[in-house]
Every structure is written in C-alpha cells, then in structure tokens.
C-alpha positions in Angstrom: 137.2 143.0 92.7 135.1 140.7 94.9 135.9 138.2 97.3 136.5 134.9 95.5 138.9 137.1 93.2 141.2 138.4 96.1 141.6 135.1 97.7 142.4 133.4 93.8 145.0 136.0 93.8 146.1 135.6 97.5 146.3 131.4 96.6 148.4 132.1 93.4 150.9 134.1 94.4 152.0 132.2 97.7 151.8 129.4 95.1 154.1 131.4 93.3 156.4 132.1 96.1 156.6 128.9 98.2 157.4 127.0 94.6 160.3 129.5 94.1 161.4 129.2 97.5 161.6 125.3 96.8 158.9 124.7 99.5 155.8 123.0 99.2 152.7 124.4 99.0 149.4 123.3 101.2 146.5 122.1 99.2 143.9 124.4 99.0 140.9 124.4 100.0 136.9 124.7 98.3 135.9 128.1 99.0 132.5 127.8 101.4 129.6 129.1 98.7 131.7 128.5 95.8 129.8 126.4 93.2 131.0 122.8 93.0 130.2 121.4 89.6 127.2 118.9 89.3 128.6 115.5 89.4 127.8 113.3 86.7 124.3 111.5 86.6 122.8 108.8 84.7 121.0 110.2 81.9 118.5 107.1 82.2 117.5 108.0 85.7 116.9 111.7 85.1 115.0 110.4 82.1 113.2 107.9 84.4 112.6 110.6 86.9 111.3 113.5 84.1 108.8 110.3 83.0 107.7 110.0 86.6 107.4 114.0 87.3 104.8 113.4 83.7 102.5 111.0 84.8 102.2 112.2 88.1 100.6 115.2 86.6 98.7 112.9 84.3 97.0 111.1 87.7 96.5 114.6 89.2 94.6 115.4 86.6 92.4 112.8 86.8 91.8 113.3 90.2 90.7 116.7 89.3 87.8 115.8 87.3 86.9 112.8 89.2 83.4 113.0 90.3 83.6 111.3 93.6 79.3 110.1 93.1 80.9 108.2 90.0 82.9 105.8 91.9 83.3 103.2 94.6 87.1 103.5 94.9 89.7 105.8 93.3 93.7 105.4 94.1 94.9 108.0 95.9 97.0 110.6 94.9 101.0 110.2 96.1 102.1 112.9 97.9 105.8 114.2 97.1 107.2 111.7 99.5 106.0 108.7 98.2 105.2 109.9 94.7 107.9 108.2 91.9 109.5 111.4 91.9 110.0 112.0 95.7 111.5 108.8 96.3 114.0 109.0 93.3 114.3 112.7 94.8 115.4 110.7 98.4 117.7 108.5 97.3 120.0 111.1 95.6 120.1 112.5 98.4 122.2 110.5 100.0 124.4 110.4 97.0 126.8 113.5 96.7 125.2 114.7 93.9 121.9 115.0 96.5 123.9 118.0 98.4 124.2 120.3 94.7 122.4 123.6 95.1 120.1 121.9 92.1 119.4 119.2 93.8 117.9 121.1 96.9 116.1 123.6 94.9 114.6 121.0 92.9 113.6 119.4 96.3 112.5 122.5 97.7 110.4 123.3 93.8 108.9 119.6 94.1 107.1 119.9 97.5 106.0 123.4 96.5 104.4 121.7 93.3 103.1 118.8 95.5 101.9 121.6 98.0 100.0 123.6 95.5 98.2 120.3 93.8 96.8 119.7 97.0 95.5 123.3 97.3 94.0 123.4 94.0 91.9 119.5 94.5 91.1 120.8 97.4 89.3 124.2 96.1 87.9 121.6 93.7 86.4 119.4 96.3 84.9 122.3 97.6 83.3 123.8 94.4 85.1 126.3 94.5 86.6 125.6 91.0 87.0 129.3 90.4 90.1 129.4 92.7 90.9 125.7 91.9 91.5 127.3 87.8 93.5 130.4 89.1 96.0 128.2 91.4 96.2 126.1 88.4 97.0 128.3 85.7 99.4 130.3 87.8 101.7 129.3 91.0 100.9 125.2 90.1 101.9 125.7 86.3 105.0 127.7 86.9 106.2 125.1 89.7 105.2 122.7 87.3 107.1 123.3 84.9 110.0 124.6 87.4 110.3 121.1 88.5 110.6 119.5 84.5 113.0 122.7 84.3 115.6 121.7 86.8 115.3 118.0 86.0 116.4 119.0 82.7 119.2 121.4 83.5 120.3 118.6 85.4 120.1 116.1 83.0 122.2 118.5 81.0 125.1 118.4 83.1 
C-alpha cells in the first residue's frame, strides 16, 4: 500500500469517527504531489496556440533554406519568448491552470524545441548541413512533435 493510500484511509476513518462522535471534522487538505486536475481551458486558445506552434515551424523552415546572398532583408526568427506560442505560453502562467505539471512541461518541451531550432540553423549557417539533418530528424522532431503533443492532451482536458 503506498503512501497516498494510508493517509486516504487515515482521512476516512477519523471521518468516520468524529461524524459518529457528533463532532465535526477539519477539511482536509490537497496532498503535496497529488495530481490536481487540469482546469478547464478554452478550446479556442489551445486551438489558437496549436495554429501558432504550426506556423512557427512553417517560418523556421524557411529560414532553413534561405540563402542569405539571395536577399537584402529576412524577418527574424522569434525566439520561444516572443514567438506566438511563448507569449500565449506566459500569460497562462499566471492563470492557475499555468501552475499544472502540463503546463510546465510543455514550457519546459517548448524552449527545448526553440533551443534545438537554433542549433540546427546554426549548423546550417555553417555548412555543416550534415549535423543540421541529424538534429533535425531526431531530438528537433521528437520535441516537435512533444510540444503539438501536450498542447493536444491539454486541449483534451
């Protein structure tokens, strides 16, 4: 029997004493490292914020194959702070859905993915596009998709 099931026990059955004995019985309290349910979320923002994770990837991909002789002037690239993403990302996290354990490890996934695009434009830049490929196709396409993974679960509820 683990922890959280001694002290469910421990709650119930002063529960079950103090309401025989007539007394009342002290709230209890959240467990520290129990898992608190996700509060609700607007679907339209996690679709907003899914959209924005998207086209990121859609400008970083551009950025990849920009030849830099080509052009005067390219846009830069957002990083995860100011990307669409990253700000959404900031302002949940003042909400109290910002504190869930999804939340921070989608946080935590995002400027791992943000971290990793920057690696891989900069092998690029360097013509090394032999490392640029392997960063791509491995650690920056499983964050990638880790990111559109917890958005989703999230958007699930």
């Amino acid at each position: 029997m683990n922890l959280q099931q001694l002290l469910d026990r421990l709650f119930r059955s002063r529960a079950r004493s103090s309401s025989s004995a007539g007394a009342r019985t002290a709230p209890t309290r959240p467990i520290p490292g129990a898992e608190l349910p996700l509060p609700k979320l607007d679907r339209l923002d996690l679709q907003a914020a899914i959209i924005h994770h998207l086209e990121w990837c859609v400008l970083f991909n551009e950025h990849l194959s920009f030849d830099p002789t080509q052009a005067q002037h390219h846009a830069p690239l957002p990083d995860a702070g100011n990307s669409e993403l990253g700000k959404w990302l900031s302002a949940m996290a003042q909400r109290p859905a910002g504190q869930h354990a999804h939340f921070i490890e989608l946080q935590g996934e995002h400027q791992r993915f943000h971290e990793l695009a920057r690696q891989a434009l900069e092998h690029a830049r360097n013509q090394r596009m032999d490392l640029a490929s392997t960063l791509l196709n491995t650690e920056f396409e499983r964050s990638r998709a880790r990111v559109l993974d917890l958005l989703r679960q999230l958007q699930k509820g």
